[in-house]
N, C-alpha and C positions, 0 to 999 in steps of 0.2 A: 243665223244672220237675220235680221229685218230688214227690208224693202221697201224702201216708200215709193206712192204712186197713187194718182189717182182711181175711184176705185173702173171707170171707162177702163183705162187703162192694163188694172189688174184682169180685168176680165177677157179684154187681149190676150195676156198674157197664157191667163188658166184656158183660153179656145186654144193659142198655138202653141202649147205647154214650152213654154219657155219665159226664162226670166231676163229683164231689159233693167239696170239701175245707171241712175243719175244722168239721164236722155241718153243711153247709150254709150256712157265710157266703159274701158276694157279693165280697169284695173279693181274695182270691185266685185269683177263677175271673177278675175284670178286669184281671187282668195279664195274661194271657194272648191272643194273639192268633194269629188264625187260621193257621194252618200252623207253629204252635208245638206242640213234642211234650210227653208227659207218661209218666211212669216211675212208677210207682204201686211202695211197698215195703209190705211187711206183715209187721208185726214177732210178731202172734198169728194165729189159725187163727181165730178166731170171735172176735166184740164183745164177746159177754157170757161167754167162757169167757178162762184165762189159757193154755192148751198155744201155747208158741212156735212161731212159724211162721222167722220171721229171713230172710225172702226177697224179691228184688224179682219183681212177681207180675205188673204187664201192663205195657202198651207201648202207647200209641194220639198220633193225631197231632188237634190241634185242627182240626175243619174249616170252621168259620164265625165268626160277629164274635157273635152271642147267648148272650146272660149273660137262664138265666131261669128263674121259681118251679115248682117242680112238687110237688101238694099231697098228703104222703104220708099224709092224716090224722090224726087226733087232733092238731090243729092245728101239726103240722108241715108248714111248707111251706118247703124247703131252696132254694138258689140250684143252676143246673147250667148242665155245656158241653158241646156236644155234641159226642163223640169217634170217630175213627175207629178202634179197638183191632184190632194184626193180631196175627195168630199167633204165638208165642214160648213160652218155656221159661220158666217161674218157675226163679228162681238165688240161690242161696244168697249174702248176703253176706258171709260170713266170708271166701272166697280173695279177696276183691278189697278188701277192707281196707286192706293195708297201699298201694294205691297211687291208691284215692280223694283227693282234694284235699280234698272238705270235709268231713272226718274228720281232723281237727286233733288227737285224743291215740286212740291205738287202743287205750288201757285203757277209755277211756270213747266208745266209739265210735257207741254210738246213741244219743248228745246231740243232733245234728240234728234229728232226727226229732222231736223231741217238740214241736215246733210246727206239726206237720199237713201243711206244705208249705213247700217252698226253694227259690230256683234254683240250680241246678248248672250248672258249668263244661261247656262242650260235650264238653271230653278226658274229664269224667265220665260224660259224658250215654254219647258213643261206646263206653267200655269194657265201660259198664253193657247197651248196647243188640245190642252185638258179643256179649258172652256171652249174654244172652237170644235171640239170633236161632240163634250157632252149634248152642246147643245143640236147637234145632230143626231147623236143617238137617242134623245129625247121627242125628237119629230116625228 
């Protein structure tokens, strides 16, 4: 699955290993099932600012069956999954553009995105996960 999210946000996420999609709704975190991965992209650097970011930013693997409320106050209380996030590279996705799958016109290529969360093709998941790993094993 991919995750959008600012990348503030993802780094939340990767501190309290858990995954939060589309400000906290429950019905995407219950697709998911345990030993199911998640690619988090961040298209800005911060929520409340606009400076692009355009990278995919973590990598964590689901590790249990619970879908549940965590109450961030002022009567926000979001749905989450609890994730195992490992080490990797944030990776730009402009070079891997042209050979994403679902990126169907690369003029308009961060159409996907804009509904919070998708599933991806495994050959996407792999390319996406292969560059974000080399590039750490390379550091």
């Amino acid at each position: 699955m991919d995750g959008v999210a600012s990348r503030d946000h993802v780094m939340k996420s990767i501190d309290g290993g858990f995954a939060q999609l589309c400000h906290g709704k429950e019905a995407p975190l219950k697709k998911m099932n345990s030993g199911d991965w998640i690619i988090y992209y961040s298209s800005k650097v911060s929520f409340n600012a606009s400076t692009p970011h355009q990278k995919f930013t973590a990598l964590g693997k689901v590790i249990d069956d619970d879908v549940f409320q965590f109450d961030m106050g002022n009567d926000f209380i979001p749905f989450r999954r609890n994730i195992d996030f490992i080490r990797c590279t944030e990776t730009s996705i402009h070079p891997l553009i042209p050979y994403l799958t679902f990126i169907k016109n690369e003029k308009r290529w961060g159409y996907p995105f804009r509904f919070g969360h998708f599933e991806i093709s495994e050959k996407d998941f792999n390319l996406i996960a292969e560059k974000m790993w080399k590039l750490k094993v390379l550091i």
